[in-house]
C-alpha positions in Angstrom: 74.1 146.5 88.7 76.1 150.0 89.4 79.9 150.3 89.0 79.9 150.4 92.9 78.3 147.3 93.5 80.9 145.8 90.4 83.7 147.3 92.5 82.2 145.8 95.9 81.6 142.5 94.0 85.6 142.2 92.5 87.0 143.1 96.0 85.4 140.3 97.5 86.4 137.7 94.8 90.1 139.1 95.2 89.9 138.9 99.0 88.6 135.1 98.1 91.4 134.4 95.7 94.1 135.5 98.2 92.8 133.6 101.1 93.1 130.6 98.8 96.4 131.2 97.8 97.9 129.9 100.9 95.9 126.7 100.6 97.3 126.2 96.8 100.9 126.4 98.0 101.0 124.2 100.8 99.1 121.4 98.5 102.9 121.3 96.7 103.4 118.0 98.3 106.3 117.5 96.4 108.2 120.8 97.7 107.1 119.8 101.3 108.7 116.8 101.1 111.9 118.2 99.7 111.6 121.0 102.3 111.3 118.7 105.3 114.4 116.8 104.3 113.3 113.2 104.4 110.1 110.5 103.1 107.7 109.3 105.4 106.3 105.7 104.3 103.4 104.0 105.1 104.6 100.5 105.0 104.4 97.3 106.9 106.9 95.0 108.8 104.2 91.6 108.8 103.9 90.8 105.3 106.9 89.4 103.2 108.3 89.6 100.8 107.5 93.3 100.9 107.3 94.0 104.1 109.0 92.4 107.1 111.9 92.4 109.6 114.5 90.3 109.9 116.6 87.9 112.4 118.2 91.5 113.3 114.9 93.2 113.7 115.5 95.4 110.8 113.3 96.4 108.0 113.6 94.9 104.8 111.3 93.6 101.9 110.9 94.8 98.3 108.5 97.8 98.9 111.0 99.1 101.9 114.0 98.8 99.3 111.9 100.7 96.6 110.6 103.2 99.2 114.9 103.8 100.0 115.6 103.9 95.5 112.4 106.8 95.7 114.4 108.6 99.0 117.6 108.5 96.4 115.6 109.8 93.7 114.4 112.3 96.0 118.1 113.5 97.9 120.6 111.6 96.7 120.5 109.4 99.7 118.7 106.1 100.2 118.2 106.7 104.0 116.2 109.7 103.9 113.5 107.9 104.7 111.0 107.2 107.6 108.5 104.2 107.6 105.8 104.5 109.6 104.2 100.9 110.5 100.1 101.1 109.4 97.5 98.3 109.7 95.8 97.7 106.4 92.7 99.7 107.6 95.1 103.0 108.6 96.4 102.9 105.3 94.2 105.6 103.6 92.8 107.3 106.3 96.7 107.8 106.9 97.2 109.2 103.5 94.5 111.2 104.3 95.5 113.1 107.2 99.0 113.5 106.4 100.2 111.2 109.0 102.5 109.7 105.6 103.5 111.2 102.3 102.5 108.0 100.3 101.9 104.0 101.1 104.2 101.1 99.7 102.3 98.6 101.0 101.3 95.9 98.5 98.6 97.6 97.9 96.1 96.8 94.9 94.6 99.4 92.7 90.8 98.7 92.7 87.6 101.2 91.6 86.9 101.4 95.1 89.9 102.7 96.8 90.6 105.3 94.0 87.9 107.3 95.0 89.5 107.5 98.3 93.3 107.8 97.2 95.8 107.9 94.1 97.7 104.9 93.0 100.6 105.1 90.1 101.3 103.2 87.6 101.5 99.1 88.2 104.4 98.3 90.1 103.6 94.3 90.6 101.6 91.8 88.5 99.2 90.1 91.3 95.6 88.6 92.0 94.4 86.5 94.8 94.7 83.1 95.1 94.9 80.3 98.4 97.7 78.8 100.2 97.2 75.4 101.5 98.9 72.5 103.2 101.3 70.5 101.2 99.3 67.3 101.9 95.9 69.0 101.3 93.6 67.3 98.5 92.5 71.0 97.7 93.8 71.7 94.0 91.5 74.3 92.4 89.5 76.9 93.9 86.1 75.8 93.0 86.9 73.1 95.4 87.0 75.8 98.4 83.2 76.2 97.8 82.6 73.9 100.4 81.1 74.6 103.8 83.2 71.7 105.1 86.3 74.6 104.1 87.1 77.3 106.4 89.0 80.3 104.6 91.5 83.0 106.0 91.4 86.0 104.7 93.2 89.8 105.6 90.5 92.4 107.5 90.2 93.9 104.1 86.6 94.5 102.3 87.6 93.4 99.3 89.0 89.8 100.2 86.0 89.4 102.5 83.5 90.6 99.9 85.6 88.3 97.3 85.3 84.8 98.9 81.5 85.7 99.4 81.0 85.9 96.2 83.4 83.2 94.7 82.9 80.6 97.0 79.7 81.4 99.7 79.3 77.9 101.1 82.5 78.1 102.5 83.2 79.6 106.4 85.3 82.9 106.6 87.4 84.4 109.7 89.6 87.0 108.8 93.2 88.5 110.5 94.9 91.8 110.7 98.2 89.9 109.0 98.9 87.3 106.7 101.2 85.7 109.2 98.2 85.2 111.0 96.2 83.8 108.3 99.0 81.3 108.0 99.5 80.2 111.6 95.4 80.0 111.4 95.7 77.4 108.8 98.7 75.7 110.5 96.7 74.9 113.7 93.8 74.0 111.9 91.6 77.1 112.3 91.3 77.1 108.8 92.0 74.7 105.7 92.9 77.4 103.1 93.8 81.0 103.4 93.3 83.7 100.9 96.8 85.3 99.9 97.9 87.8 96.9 99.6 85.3 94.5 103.8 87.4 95.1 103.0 86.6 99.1 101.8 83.5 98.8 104.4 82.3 95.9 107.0 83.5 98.8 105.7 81.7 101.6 105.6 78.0 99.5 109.0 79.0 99.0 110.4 79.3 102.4 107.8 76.7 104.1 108.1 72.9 102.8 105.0 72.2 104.9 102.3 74.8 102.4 101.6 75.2 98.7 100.1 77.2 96.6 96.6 77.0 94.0 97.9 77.2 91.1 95.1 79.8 90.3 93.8 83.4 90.6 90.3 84.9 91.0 88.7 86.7 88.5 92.3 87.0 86.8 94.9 89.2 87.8 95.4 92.4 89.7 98.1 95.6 90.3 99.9 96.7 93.1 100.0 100.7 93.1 102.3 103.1 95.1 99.2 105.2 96.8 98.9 108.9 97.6 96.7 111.6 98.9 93.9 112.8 96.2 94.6 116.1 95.0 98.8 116.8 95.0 99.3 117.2 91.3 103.0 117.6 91.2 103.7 114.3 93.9 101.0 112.7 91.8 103.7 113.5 88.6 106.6 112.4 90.5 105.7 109.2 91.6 103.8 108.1 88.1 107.1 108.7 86.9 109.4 107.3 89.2 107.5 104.0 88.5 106.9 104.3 84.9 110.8 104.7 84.8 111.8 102.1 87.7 109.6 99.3 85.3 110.1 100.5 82.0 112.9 102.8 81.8 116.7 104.0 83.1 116.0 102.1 86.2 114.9 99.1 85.2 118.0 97.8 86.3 117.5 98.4 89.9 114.0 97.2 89.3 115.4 94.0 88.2 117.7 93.6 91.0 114.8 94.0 93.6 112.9 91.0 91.7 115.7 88.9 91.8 116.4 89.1 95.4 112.9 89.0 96.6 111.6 86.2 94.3 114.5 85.0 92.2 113.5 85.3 88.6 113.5 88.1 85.8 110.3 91.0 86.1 108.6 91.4 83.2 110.3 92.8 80.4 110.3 95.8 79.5 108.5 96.0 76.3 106.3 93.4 74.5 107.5 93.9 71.7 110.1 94.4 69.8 111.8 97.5 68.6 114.8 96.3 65.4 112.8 93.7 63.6 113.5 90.1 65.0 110.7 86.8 65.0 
């Protein structure tokens, strides 16, 4: 190869580099957002505890008030901060195309999704479990396995793909909420339906009339604050907003979300013990 051609060959990898440049800087998701002024959640207002509105038509539930402690992390201001409403299909595709700089969204970290988006660090313990009627003689989930059973589950893969496989005999139709799975069950479309264990623990709580199997499939699961693939320094911001809202300086605010949404203690801290003690 001649010096010319070397020369030709460089020019064109600089000409590359610089028309990537542009591309680099604008991936700084974390400058954008501080740029623009205000977070834009993907979120949901049809799923309490973490997402719902209330007698006033406002907005409340525990990933809206963590969304508002990330906006305060973020300017100083709890408010700066815009939920977008998403269906649990627009979720990602959402991340995707920008529509939202992450999702709160009870949204559980599996092998499937991450190849599609980031999550952080666990924010909630869950796994999947049924809600029933208070009078039902259902009281384990191998007794679901019947095709006598009709089961409710969320337009989601993974909870369709899940009572396929744990209990086939029994008949499926699945909803776009999990208020809809309920009122399903309530008017006797369906004897059971298939709930994450924090949503379903809430509505036994705040309905006399259902109760939950005091069980989980396949053990238990994490919820994960979700973002776009690819935006390193967002990716380092959020991993450690939630590493320090459950295990650090924050804690405190973490255990006052807990409390109000499902009155009891989070998990501690630490499991273990740091001066000596039995």
């Amino acid at each position: 190869m001649t010096f010319k051609s070397i020369g030709r060959w460089l020019a064109l990898a600089c000409a590359l580099l610089g028309l990537g440049m542009p591309f680099l800087a604008h991936a700084d998701k974390l400058q954008d957002v501080l740029k623009r002024g205000y977070l834009i959640v993907g979120t949901t207002s049809s799923t309490p505890p973490f997402g719902f509105k209330d007698e006033k038509g406002e907005l409340q539930g525990f990933d809206i008030d963590m969304s508002r402690l990330i906006a305060q992390a973020l300017f100083g201001d709890p408010t700066k901060v815009k939920f977008e409403l998403l269906s649990n299909e627009a979720r990602w595709p959402a991340l995707q195309n920008d529509q939202v700089d992450m999702v709160a969204q009870f949204a559980t970290i599996t092998p499937q999704r991450l190849v599609r988006v980031g999550f952080t660090p666990r924010y909630f313990d869950t796994g999947m479990t049924v809600a029933v009627p208070k009078d039902s003689k259902i009281k384990t989930l191998a007794e679901l396995n019947d095709p006598a059973i009709t089961i409710a589950t969320l337009t989601v893969p993974e909870q369709i793909d899940l009572i396929k496989r744990m209990a086939p005999k029994a008949q499926l139709v699945s909803f776009a909420t999990v208020d809809q799975q309920s009122l399903a069950m309530r008017s006797g479309r369906a004897q059971a339906f298939l709930v994450d264990l924090p949503i379903g623990m809430w509505y036994a709580a705040t309905n006399p009339d259902i109760k939950v199997v005091p069980d989980v499939y396949g053990g238990f699961q994490n919820y994960g604050i979700a973002y776009k693939l690819g935006e390193l320094s967002w990716k380092q911001f959020l991993d450690g907003f939630v590493t320090d809202l459950t295990t650090g300086y924050s804690y405190v605010a973490y255990t006052g979300l807990y409390k109000k949404y499902f009155k009891v203690n989070p998990p501690p801290q630490r499991d273990y013990k740091i001066m000596g003690g039995n």
